[in-house]
DOPAVO-185715 format. One record per residue: residue in one letter; x, y, z of N, C-alpha, C, O in turn. Coordinates in steps of 0.001 Angstrom, whole numbers, plus 524288, in hexadecimal, padded with zeros to 5 digits. Example, Ala and Ser with C-alpha at 12.3 -4.5 7.8 and 13.67 -1.06 7.14 Angstrom:
a833867E9C681E788300C7EE6C81E78833907F31C81E788379C7F30982111
s832327F73681BA8835667FBDC81BE4832648001E81EBE834618047281F67
! end
This chain:
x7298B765117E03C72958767C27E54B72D8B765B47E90A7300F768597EC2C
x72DE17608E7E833731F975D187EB437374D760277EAAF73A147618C7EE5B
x7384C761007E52273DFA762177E3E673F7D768287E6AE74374769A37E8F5
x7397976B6A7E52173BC6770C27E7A973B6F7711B7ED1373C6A775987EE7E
x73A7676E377F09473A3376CEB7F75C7403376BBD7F7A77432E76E847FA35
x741D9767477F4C5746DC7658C7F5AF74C8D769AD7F40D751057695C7F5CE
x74A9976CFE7F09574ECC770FC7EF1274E207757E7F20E751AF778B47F269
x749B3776187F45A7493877A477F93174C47778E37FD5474FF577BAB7FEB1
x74B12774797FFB574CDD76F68802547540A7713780228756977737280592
x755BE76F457FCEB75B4176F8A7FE1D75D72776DF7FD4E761D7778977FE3E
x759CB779387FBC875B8D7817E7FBC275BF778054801EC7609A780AB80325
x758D977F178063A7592978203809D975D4D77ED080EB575F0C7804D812EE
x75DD6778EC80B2376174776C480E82768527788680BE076C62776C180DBD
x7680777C268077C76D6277D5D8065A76CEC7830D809A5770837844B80C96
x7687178659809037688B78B2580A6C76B7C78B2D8121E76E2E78E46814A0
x768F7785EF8133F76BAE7846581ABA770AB78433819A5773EF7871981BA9
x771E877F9681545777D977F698156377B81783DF8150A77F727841C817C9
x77A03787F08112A77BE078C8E8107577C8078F87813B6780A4791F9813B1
x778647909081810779497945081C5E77BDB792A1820EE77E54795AE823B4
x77B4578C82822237805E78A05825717842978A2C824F178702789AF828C9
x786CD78B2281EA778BA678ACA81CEE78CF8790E181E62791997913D81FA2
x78AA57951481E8F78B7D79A3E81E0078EB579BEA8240F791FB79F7082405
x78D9C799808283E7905D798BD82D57796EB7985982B4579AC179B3782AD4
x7956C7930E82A6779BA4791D08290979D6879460826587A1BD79600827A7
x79B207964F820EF79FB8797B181DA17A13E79F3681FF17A4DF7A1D681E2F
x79D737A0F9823ED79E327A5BE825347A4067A47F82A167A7857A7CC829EB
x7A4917A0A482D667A88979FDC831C87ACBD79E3482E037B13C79EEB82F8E
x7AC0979BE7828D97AFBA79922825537B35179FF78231D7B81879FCB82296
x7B1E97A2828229F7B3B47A6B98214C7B4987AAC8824427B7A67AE3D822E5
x7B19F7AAE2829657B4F27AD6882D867BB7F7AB2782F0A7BF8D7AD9482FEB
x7BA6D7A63D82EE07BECF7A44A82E897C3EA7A6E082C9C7C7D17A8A982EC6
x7C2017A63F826EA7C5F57A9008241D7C84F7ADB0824FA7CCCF7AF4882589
x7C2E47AFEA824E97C4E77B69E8251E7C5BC7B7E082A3A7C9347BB2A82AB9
x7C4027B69882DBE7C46C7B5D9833617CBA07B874835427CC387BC3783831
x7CF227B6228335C7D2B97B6C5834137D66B7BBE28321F7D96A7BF27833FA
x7D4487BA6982D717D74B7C02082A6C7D4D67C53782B737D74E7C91882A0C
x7CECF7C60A82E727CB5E7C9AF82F5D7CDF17CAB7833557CF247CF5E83389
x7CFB27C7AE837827D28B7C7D783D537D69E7CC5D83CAF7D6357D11F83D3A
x7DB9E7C87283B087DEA27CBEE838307DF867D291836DF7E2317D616838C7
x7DAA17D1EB8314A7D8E87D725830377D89E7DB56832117DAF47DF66830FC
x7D2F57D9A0837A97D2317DCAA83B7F7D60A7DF2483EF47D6CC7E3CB83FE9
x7D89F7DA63840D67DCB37DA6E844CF7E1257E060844137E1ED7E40084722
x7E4287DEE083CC57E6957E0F183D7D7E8567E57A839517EC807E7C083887
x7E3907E5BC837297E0CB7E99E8333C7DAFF7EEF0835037DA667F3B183563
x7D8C67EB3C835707D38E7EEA08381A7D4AB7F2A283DD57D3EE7F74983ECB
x7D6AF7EE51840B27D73F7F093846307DC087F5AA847957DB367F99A84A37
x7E0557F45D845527E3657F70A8446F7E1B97FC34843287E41080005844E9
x7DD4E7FCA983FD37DD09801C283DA37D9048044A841FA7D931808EB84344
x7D60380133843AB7D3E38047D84A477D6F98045684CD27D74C808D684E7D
x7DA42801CC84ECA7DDF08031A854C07DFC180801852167DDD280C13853C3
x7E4198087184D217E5ED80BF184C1E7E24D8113984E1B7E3B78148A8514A
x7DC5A810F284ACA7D924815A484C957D84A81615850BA7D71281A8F851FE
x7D85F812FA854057D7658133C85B6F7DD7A815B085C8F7DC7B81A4285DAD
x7E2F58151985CD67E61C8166885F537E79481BF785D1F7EA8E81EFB85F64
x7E4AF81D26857927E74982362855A07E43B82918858CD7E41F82DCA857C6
x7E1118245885ECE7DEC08294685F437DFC28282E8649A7DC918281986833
x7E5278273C864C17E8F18299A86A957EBDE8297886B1B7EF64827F986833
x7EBFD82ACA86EA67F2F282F2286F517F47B827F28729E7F21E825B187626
x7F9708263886F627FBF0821478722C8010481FD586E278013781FB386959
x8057481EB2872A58091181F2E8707180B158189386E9280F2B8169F86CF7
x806C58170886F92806D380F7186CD180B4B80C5D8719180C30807A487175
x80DA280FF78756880F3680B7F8795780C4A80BD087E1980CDE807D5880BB
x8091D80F6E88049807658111288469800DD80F578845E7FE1F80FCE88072
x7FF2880D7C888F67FCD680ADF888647F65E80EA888A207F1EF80CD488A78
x7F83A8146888AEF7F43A8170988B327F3EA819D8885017F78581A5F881DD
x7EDF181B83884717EF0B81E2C87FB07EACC82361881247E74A8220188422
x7EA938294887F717E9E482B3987EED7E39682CF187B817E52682FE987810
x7DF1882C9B87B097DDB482E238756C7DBE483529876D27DA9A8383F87A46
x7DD448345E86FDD7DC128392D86DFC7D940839A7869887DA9B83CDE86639
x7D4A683651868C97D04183648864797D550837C785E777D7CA834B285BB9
x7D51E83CE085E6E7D58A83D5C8579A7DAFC8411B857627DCED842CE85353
x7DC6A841BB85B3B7E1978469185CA47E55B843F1859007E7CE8474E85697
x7E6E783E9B8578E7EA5183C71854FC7E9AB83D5884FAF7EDFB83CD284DA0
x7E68483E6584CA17E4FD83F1B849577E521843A5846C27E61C8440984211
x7E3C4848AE84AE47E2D184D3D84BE97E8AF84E8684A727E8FE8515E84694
x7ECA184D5384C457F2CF84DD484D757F4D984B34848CE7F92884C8684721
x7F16E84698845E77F4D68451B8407C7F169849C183B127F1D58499A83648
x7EF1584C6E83D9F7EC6D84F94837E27EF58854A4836F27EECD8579B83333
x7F37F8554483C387F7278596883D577FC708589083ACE7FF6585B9B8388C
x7FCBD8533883BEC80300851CA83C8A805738528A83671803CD84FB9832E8
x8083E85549835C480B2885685830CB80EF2852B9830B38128E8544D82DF2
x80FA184F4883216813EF84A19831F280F95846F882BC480F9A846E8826F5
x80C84844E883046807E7840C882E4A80665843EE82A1180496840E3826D0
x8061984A1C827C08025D84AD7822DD8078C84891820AC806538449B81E3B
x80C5E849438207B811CB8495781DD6811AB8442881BB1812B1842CE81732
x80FED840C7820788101C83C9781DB880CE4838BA81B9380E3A83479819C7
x8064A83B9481C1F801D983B5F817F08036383A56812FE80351836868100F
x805528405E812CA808058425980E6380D2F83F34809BD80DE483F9B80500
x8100983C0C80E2E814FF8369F80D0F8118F833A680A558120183201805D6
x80D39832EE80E2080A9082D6E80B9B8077082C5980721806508281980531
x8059A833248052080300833997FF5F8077E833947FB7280696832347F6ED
x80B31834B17FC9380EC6835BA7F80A81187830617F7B7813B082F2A7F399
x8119182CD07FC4081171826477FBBF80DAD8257D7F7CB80F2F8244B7F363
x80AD0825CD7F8648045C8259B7F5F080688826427EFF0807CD822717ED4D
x806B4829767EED1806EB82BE67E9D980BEC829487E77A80C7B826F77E34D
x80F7A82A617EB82815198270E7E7A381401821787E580814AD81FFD7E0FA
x8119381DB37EB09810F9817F37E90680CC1817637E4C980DB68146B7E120
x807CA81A2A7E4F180626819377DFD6805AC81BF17DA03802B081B127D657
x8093C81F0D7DA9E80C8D821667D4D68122081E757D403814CC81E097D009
x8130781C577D9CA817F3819547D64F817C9813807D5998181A810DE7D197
x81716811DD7DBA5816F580CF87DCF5813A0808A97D87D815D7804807D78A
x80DD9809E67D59880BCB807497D34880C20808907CD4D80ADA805447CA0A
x80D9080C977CC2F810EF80D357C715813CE80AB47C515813778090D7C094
x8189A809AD7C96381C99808017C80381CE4800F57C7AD81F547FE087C4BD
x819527FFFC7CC01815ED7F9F57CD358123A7F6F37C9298111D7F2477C8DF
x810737FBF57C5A080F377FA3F7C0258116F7FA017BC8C80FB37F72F7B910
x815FA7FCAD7BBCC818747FD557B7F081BF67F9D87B9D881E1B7F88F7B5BD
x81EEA7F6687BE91821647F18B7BF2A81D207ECF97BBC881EA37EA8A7B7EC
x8178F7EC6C7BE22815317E8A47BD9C815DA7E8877B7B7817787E47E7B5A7
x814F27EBD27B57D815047EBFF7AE40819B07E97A7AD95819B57E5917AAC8
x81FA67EBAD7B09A824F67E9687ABB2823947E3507AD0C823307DFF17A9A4
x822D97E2547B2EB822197DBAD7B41081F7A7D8447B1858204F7D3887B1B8
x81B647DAE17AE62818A77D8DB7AB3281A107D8377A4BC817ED7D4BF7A22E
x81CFD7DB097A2E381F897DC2779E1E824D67D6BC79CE9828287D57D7A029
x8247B7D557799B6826BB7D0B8797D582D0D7D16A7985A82EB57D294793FD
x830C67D12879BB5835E07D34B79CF6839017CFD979F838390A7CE4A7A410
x83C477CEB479AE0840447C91679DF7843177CCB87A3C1844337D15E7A447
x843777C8A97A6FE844597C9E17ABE6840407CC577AEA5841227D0097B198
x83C787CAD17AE00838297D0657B0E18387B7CDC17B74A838FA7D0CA7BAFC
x838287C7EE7B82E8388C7C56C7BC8083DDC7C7BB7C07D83E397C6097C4F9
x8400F7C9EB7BF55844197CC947C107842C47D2E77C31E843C37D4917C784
x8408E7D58E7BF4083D1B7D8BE7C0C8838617D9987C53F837157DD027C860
x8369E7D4727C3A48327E7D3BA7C8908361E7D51D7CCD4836C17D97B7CEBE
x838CF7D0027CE4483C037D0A47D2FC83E9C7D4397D4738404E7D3D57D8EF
x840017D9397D144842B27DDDA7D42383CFC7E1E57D40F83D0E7E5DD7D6C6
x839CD7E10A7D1EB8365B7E5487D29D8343C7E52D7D811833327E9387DA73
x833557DE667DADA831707DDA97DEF3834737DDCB7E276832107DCE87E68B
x839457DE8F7E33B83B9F7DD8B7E65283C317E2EC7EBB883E587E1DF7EFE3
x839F67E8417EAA1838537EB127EDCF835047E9947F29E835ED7EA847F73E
x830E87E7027F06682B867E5A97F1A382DD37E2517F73E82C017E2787FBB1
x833C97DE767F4A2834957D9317F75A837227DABC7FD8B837387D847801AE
x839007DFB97FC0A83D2A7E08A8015B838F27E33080535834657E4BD80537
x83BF87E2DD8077583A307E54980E1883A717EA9180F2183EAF7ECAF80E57
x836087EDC3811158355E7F2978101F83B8A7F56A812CF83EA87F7EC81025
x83C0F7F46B817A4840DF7F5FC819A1846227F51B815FE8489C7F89D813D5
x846C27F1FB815E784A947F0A18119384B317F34880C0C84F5D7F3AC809B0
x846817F50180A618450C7F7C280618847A47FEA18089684B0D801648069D
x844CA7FF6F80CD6845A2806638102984B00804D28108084C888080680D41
x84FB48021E812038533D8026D8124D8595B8023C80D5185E0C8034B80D54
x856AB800E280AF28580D7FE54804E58582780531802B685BE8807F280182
x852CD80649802D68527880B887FFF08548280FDF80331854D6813FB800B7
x8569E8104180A2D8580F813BC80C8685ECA81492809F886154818A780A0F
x8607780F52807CF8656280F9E805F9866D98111A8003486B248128E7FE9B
x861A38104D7FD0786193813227F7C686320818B87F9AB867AB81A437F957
x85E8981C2B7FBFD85DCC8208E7FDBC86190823A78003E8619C8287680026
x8660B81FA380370869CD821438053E86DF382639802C88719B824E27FFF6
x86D1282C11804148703E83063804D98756F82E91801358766E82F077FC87
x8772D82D24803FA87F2A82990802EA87FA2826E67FF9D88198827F37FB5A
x87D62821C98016E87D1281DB27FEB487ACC81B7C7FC3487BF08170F7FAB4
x8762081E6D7FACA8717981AE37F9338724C81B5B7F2AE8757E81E5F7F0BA
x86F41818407EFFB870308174E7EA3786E9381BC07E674870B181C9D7E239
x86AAD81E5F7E87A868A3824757E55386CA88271F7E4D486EA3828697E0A4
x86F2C828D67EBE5872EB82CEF7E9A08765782B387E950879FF82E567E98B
x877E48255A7E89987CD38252E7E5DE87D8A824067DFF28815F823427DD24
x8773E824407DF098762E8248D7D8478773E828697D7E887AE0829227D4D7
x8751782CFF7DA7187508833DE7D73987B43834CD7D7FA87CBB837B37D46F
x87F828335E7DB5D882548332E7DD1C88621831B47D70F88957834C47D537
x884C782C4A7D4B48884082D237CF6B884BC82E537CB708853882CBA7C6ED
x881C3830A77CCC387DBA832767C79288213839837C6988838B83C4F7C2F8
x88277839497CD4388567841037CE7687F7A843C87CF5587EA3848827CFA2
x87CCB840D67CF8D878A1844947D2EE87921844997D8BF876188426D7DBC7
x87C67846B77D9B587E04846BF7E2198784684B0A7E2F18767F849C27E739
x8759884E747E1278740B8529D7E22B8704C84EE77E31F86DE484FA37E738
x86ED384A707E02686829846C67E175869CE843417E4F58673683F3F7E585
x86EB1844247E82486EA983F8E7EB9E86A27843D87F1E8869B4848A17F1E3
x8681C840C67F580866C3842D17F9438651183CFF7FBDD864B5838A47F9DB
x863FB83F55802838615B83C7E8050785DD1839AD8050485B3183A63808FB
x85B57834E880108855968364C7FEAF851A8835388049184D80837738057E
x8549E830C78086184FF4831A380C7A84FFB8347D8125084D24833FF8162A
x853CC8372F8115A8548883A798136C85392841D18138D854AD84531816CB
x850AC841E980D9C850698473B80C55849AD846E480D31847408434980B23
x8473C84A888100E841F8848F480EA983FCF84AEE80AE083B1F849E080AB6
x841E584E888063E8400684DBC8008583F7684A247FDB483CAC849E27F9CB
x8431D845E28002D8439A8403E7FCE5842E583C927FE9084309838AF7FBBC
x841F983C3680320840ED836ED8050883CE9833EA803D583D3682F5D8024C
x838A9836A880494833048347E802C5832BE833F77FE2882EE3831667FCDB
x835E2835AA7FA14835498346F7F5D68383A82F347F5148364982B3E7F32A
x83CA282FAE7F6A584064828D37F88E83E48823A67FA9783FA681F3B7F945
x83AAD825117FE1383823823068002F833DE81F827FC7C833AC81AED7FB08
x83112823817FBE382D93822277F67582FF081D8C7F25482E418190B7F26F
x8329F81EB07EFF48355C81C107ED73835DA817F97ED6E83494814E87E9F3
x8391F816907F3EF837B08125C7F5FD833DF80DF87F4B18340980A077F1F1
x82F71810DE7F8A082B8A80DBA7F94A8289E80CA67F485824C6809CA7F4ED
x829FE80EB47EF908272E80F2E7EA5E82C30808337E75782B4F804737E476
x82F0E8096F7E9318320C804CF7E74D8311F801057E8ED831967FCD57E69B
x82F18801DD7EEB782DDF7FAFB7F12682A4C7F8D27EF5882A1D7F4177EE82
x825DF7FCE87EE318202E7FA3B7EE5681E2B7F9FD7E81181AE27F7077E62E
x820AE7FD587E5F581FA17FAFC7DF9381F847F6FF7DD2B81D1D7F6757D90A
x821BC7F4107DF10822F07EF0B7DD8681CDD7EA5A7DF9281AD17E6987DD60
x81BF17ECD67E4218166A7E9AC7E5FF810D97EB697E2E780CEE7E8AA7E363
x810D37F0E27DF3780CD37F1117DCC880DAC7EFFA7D60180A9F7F05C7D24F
x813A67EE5E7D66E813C27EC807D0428112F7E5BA7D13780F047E3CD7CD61
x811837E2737D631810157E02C7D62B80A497DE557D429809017DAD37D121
x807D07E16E7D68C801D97E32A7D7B5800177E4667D08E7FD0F7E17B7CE3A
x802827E8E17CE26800E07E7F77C8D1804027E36F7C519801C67E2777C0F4
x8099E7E02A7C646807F77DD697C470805207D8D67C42D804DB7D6067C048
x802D77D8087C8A47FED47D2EE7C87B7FA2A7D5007C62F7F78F7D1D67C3AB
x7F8997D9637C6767F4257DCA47C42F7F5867DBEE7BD267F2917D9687BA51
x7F8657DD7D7BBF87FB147DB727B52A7F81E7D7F07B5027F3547D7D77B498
x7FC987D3497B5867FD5A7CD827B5FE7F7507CC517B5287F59C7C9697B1B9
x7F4A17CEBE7B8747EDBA7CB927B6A37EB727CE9B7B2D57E7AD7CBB87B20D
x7EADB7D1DC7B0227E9887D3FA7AA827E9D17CFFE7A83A7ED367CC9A7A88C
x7E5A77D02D7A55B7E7787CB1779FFA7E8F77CB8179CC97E8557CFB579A89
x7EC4F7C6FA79A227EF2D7C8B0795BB7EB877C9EF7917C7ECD67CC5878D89
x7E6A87C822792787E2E77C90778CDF7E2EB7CEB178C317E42B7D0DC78815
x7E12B7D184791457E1937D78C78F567E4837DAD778BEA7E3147DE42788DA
x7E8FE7D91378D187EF527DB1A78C527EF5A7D91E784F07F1187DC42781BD
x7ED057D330782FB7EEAA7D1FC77EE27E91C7D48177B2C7E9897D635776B2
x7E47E7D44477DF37E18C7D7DB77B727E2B97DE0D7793A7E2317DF067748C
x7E42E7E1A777C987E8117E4D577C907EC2B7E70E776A07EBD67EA8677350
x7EFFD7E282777F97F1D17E1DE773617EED77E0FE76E597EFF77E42876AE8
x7EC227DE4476D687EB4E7DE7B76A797E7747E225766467E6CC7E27676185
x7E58D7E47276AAF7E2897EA32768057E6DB7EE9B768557E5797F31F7693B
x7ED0B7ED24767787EF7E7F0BC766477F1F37F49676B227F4B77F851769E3
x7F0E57F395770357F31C7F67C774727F7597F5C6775847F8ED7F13C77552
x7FA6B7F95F776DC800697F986779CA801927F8C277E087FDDB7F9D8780E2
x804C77F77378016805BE7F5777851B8052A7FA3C78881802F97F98278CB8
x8065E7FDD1787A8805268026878BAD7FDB58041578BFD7FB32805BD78FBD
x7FC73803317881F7F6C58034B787427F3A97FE5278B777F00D7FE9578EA2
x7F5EA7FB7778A407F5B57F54078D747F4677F74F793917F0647F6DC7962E
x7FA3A7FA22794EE7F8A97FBA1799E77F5017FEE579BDB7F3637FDE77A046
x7F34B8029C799947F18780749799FF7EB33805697986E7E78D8086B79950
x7EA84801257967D7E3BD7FEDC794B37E2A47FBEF797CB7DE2D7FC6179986
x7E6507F74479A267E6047F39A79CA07E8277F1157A0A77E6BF7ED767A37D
x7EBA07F3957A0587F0AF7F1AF7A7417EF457F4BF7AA277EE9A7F3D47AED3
x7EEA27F8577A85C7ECFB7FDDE7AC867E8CC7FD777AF787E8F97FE187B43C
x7E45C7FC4E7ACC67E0BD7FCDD7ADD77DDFB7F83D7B0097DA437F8757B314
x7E0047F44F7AE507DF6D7EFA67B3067E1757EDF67B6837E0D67E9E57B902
x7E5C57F34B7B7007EA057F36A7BE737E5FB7F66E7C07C7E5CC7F48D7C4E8
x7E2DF7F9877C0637E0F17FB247C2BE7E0197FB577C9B87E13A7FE947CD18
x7DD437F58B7C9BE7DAB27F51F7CFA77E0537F5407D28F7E0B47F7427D6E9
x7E52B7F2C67CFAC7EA5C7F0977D24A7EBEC7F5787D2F77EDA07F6477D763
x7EBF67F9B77CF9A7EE71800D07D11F7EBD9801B07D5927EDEE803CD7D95B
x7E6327FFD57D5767E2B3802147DAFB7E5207FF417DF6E7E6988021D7E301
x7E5CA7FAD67DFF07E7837F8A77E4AE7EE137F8F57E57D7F10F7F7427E8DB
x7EE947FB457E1D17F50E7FBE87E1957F6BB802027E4397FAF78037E7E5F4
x7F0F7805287E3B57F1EF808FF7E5E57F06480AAA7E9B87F2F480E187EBE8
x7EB75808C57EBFA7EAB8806EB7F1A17EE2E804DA7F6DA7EDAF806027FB7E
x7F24C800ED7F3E87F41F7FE387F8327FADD802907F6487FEBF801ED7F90B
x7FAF8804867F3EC8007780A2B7F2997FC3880D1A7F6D87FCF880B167FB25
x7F9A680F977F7077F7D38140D7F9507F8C78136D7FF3A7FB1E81698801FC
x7F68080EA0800DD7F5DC80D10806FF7FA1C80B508075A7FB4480C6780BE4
x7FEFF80844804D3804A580791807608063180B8D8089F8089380CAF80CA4
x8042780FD7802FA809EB81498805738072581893809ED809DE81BF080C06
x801AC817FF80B3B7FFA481ABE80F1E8003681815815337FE7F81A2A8192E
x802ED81326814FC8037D811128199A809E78116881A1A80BFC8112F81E6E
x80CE7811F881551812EC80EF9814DF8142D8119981AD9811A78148681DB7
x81AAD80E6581B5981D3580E4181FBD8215F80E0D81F818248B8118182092
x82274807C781D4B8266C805C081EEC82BE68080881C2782F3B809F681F08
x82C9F807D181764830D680BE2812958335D8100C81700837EE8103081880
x82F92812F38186782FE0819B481954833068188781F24836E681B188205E
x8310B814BD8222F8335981584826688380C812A98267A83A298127482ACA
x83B6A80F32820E683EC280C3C82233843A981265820458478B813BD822C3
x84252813F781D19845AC816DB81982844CE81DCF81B46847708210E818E6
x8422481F0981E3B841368227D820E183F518245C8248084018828D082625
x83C32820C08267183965821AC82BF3835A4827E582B418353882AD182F0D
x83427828B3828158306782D52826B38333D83281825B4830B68365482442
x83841832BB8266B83BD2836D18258983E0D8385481FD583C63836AB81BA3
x8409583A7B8205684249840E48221683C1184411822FE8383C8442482016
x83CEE84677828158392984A6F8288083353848A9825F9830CA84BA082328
x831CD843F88274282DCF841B18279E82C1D8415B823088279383FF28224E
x8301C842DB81E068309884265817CA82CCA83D438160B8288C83E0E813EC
x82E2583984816D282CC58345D81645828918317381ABF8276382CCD81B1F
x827168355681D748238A831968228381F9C8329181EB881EB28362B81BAA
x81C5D82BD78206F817F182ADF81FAE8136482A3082328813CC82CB08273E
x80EB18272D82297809FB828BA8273780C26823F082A0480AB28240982E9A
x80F5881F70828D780F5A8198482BBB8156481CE582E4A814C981EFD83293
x818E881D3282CA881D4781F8C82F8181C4D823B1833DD81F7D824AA83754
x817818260C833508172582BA483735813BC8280F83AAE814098296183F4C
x810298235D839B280EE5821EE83D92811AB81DE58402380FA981B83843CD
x815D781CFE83E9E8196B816FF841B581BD581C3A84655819B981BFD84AA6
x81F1281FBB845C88221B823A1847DA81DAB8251C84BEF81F46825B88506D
x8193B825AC84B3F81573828C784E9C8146882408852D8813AC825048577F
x8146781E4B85099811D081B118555F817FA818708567B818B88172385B0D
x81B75817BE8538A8206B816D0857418257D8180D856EC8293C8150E8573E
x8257881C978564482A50820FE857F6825B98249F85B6F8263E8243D86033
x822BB826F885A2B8216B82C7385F4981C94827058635381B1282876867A8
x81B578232C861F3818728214386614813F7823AC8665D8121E8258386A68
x81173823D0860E080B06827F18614D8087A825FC85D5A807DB827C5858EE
x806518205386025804C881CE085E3C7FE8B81D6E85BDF7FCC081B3D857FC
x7FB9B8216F85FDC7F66F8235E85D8E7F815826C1859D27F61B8248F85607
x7FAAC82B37857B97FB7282E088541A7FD3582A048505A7FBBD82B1284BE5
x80071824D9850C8801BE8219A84BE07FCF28201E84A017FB54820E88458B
x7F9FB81D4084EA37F3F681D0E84CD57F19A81E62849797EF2B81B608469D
x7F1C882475848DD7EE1E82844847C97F01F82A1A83FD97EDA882B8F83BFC
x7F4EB82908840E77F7C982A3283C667F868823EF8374C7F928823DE8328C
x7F78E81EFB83BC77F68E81B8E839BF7EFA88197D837A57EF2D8177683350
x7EBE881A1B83A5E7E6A181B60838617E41E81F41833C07E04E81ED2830D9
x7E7E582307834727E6D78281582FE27E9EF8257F82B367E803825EF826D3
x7EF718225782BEF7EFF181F67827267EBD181C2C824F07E94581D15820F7
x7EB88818D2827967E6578150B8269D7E10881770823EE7DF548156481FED
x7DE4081C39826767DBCA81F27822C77DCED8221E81DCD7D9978227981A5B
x7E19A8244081D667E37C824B48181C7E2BE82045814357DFE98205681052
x7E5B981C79815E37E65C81875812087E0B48166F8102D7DF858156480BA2
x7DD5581612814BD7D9C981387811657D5678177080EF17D1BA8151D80CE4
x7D52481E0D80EC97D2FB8215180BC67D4E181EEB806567D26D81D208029B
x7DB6B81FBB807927DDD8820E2801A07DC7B81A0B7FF857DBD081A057FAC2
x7DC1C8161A801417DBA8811B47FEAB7D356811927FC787D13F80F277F8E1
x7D176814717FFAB7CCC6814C97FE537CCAC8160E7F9867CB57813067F609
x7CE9981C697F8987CC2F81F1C7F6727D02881D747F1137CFB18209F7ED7C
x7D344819CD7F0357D5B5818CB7EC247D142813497E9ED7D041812AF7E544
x7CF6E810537ED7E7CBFE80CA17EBD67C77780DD47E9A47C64780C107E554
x7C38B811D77ED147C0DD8132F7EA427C03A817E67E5BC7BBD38193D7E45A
x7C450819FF7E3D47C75481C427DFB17C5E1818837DB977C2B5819087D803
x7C9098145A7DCE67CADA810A57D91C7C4A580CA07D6D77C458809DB7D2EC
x7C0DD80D927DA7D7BCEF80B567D9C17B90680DE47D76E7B52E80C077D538
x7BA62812F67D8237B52F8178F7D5617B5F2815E67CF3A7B2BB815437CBB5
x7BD4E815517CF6F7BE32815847C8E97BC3A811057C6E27BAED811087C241
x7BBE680E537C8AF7B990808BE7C6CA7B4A0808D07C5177B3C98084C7C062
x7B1238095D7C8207AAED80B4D7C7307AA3080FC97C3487A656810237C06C
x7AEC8813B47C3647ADF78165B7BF7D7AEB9813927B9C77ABCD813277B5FB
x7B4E38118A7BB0A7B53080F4D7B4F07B14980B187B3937B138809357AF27
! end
């Protein structure tokens, strides 16, 4: 009886210790997160209400009166044939970066992986897009592109194709396609990254099992590389979807949304709206409706990607 008094005895003097400690270790971890939650809030969370508070008035972001007009801003972007135009820019972003961009980002990650004297050399020019500076990149390629001088038409030029020389960012049949291009060259290189660290952890056991029941290397991929990139295609196409539904920076170094609004996007039509015309609630309004796009389309690709799971 003695012994079970004394082991009651020490349950309820650990059960005190336990709930004294629960103070601390709850301020011990505010701590932590304390800061980066700050942060977060500060300049993540909040942002996306002010944004929704200022798209619903008329203010030209220097004046210190503002106007409201509940939903008129809104009302005026469901009209505006600029903004469907360049809805419209930003799906076919959409579509280019992930038919090209991660294609081509897998099929890098594969040669990097393939046994090839000099491949370390390879690395380094494959990445070296990734390394430069977006401006530097828009300016680099404004001189490829160059009419006169640029290297295309002075390829077709001794090829004797003069008839394929043209303006390329200057014609708005072609620009956006130039453009494209572009931005498909810079960023490929950041999702070959992404699958090859995704490789790299496969095990080799799979691969030598494989073999030895007689599979081919193309079989290899198609049983087992493939299908264990999976989650990395999903997040590879998530964070393609929401770059090119926010992009900016490319479009406005190498065109500024032109010819004839050929190339404007939803981040270019809203920089011009809050500082070239000074209509800072309509940037608002055009910047919030991005924000809801992006995160439908990132939804509805997650839980896509999750039905299939439960299914398979």
């Amino acid at each position: 009886m003695s012994s079970l008094a004394e082991k009651s005895t020490a349950q309820v003097e650990l059960q005190k210790a336990a709930s004294s400690r629960k103070p601390r270790h709850t301020a011990f971890i505010i701590g932590f997160i304390g800061p980066a939650l700050l942060i977060y809030l500060t300049y993540v969370i909040f942002p996306i209400f002010s944004t929704l508070y200022y798209s619903m008035f008329h203010w030209s972001g220097i004046e210190s009166s503002k106007t409201f007009i509940l939903f008129d801003n809104y009302i005026k972007l469901m009209t505006d044939s600029i903004f469907w135009k360049t809805v419209l820019n930003n799906l076919l972003l959409v579509v280019a970066s992930i038919f090209t961009q991660l294609p081509l980002g897998l099929a890098m990650a594969l040669l990097l992986m393939a046994p090839i004297k000099g491949i370390r050399l390879f690395r380094t020019v494959y990445f070296m897009p990734l390394l430069m500076s977006t401006v530097a990149l828009g300016i680099l390629w404004t001189f490829i592109y160059d009419p006169t001088m640029g290297i295309i038409n002075q390829a077709f030029d001794l090829l004797g194709l003069r008839s394929w020389q043209m303006g390329w960012l200057g014609d708005s049949k072609t620009a956006f396609l130039a453009v494209i291009v572009t931005i498909c060259w810079q960023f490929t290189p950041f999702y070959m990254i992404l699958f090859r660290a995704a490789i790299a952890g496969i095990p080799d056991e799979i691969y030598e099992s494989a073999k030895i029941d007689g599979a081919s290397g193309w079989k290899q991929f198609w049983r087992i590389t493939l299908p264990l990139l999976k989650p990395t295609i999903v997040t590879s196409s998530v964070l393609s979807v929401i770059g090119s539904l926010k992009y900016f920076d490319l479009i406005y170094v190498m065109t500024e949304g032109g010819p004839d609004s050929s190339t404007e996007l939803m981040a270019t039509y809203m920089y011009k709206q809050a500082f070239a015309k000074f209509n800072m609630g309509y940037a608002s309004t055009i910047s919030f409706t991005m924000f809801v796009i992006s995160l439908i389309v990132a939804i509805f690709i997650l839980t896509a990607d999750k039905n299939r799971a439960q299914a398979s």
